[in-house]
Backbone as CSV, one residue per row, in Angstrom:
resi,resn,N_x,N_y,N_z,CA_x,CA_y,CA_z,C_x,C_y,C_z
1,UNK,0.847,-1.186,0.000,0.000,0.000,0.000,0.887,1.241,0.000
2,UNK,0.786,2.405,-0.830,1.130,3.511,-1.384,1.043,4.257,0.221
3,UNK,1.964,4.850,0.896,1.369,5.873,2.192,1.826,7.109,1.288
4,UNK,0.925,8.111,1.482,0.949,9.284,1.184,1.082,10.800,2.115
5,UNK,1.945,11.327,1.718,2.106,12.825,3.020,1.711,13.632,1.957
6,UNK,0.964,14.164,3.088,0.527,15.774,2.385,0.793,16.987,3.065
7,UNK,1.217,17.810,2.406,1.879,19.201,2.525,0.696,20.454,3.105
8,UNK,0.527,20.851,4.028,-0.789,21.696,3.946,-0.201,23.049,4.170
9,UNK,-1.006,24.435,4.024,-0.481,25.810,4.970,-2.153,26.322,5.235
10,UNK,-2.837,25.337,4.833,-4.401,26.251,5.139,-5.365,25.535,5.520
11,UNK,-6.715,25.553,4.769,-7.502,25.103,4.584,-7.254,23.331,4.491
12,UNK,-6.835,23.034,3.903,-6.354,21.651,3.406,-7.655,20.806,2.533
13,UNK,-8.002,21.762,1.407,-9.598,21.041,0.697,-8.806,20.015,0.063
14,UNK,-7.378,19.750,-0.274,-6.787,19.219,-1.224,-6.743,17.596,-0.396
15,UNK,-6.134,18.248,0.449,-5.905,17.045,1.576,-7.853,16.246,1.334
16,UNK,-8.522,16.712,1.915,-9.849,16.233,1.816,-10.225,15.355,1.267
17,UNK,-9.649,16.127,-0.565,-10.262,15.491,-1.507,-9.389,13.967,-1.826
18,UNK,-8.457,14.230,-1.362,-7.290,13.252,-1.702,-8.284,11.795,-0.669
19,UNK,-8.601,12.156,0.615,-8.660,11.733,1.501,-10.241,10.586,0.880
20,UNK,-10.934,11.264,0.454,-11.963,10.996,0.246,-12.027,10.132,-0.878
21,UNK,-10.949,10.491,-1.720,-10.519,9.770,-3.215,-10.697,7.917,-2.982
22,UNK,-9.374,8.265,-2.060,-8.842,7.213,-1.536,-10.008,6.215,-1.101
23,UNK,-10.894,6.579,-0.457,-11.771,5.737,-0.015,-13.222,5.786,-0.560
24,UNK,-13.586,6.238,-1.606,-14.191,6.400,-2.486,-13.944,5.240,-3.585
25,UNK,-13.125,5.332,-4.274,-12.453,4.552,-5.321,-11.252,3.282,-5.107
26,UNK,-11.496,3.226,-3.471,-10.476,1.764,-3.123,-9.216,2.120,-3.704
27,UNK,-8.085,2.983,-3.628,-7.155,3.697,-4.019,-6.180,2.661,-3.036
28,UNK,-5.496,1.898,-3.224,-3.904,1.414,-2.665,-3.292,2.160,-2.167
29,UNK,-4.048,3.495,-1.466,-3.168,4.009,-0.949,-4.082,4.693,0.697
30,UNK,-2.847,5.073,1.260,-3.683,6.370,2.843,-2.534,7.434,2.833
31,UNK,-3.340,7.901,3.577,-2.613,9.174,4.011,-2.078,8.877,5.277
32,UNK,-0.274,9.084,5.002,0.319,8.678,6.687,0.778,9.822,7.006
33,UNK,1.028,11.076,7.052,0.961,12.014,7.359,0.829,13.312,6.799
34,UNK,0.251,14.404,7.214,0.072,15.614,7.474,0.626,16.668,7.823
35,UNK,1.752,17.875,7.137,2.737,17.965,6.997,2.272,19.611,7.003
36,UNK,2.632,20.474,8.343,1.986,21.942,7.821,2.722,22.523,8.199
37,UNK,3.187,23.875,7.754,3.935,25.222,8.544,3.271,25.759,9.116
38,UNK,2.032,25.829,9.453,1.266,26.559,10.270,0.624,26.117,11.709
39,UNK,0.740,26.428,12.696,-0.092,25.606,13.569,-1.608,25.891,14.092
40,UNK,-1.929,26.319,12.849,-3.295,27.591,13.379,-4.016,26.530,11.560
41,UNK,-3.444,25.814,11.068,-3.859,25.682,9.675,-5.265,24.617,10.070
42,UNK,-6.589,25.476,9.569,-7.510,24.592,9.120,-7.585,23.160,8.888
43,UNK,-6.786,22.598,8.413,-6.562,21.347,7.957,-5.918,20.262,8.833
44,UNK,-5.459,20.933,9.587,-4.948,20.181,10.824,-6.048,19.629,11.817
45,UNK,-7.199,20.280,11.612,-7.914,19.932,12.582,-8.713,18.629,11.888
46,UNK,-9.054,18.456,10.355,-9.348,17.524,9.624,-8.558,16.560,9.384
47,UNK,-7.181,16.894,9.507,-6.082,15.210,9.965,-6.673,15.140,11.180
48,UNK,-6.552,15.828,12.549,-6.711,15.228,14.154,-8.019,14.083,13.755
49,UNK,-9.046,14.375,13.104,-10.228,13.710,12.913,-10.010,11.919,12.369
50,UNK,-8.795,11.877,11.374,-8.129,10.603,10.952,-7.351,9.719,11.757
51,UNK,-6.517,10.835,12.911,-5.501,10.209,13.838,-6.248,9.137,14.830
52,UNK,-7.094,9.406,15.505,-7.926,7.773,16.286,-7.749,7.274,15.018
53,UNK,-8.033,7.113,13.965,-7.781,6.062,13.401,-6.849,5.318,12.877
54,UNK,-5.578,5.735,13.289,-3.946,5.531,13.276,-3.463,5.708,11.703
55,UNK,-4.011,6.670,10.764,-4.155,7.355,9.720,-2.878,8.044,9.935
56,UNK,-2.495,9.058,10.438,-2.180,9.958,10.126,-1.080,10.544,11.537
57,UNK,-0.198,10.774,11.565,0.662,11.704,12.262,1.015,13.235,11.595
58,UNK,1.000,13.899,12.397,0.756,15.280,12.255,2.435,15.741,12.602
59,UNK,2.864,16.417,11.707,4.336,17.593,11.821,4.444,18.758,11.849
60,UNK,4.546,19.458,12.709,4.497,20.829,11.901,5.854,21.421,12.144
61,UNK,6.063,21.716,10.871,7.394,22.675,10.300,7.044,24.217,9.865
62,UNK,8.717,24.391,10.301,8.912,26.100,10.030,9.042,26.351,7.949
63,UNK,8.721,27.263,7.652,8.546,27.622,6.494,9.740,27.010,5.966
64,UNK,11.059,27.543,6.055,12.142,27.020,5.960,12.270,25.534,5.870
65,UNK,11.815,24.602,6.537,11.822,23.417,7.576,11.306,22.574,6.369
66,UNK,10.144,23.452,5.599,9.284,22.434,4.945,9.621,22.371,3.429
67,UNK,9.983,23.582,3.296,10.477,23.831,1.981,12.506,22.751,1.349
68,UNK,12.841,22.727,2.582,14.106,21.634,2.646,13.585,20.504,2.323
69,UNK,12.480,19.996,2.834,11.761,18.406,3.360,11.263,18.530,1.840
70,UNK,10.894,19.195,1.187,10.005,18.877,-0.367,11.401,18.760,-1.019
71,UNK,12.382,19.827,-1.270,13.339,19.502,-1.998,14.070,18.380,-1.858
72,UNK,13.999,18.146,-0.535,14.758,16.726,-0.451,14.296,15.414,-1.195
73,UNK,12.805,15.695,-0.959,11.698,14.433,-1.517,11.463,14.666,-2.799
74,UNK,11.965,15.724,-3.418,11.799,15.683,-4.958,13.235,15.146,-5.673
75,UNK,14.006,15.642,-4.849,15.498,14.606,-5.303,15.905,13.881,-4.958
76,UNK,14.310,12.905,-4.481,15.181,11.430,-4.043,16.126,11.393,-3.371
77,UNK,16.266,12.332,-2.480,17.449,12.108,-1.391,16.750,11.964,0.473
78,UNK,15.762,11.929,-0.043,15.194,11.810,1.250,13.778,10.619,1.186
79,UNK,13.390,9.562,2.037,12.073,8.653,1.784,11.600,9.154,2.954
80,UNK,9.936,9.108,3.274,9.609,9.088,4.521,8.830,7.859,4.936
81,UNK,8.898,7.179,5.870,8.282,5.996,6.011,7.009,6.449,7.433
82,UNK,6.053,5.606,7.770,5.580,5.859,8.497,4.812,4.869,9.233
């Protein structure tokens, strides 16, 4: 099974839809974590809602913090397991 992190700074409708995809359409995949610079972000409160269900761990990074963590994961120099 595919685990998937998602990146949020807001709202997180993306996260949602992803969320909903997934279990909508029997998708090989979940969401294992939830990944925000903000700690005030909307969307965080819609991961807490997944976590009882051992879905999801929550990070929150500094602007800086998060923007390293994508570049890393776009050059394959970094995996995240969960």
């Amino acid at each position: 099974m595919m685990r998937i992190v998602i990146l949020i700074s807001g709202r997180g409708s993306n996260m949602q839809a992803i969320v909903q995809a997934c279990a909508a359409q029997a998708w090989s995949a979940r969401v294992a974590a939830v990944v925000s610079n903000r700690a005030d972000a909307a969307g965080l409160a819609f991961a807490a809602l997944l976590r009882p269900l051992g879905l999801v761990h929550q990070l929150l990074l500094a602007a800086h913090q998060l923007a390293e963590l994508v570049h890393l994961l776009a050059h394959g120099r970094l995996a995240l397991a969960a």
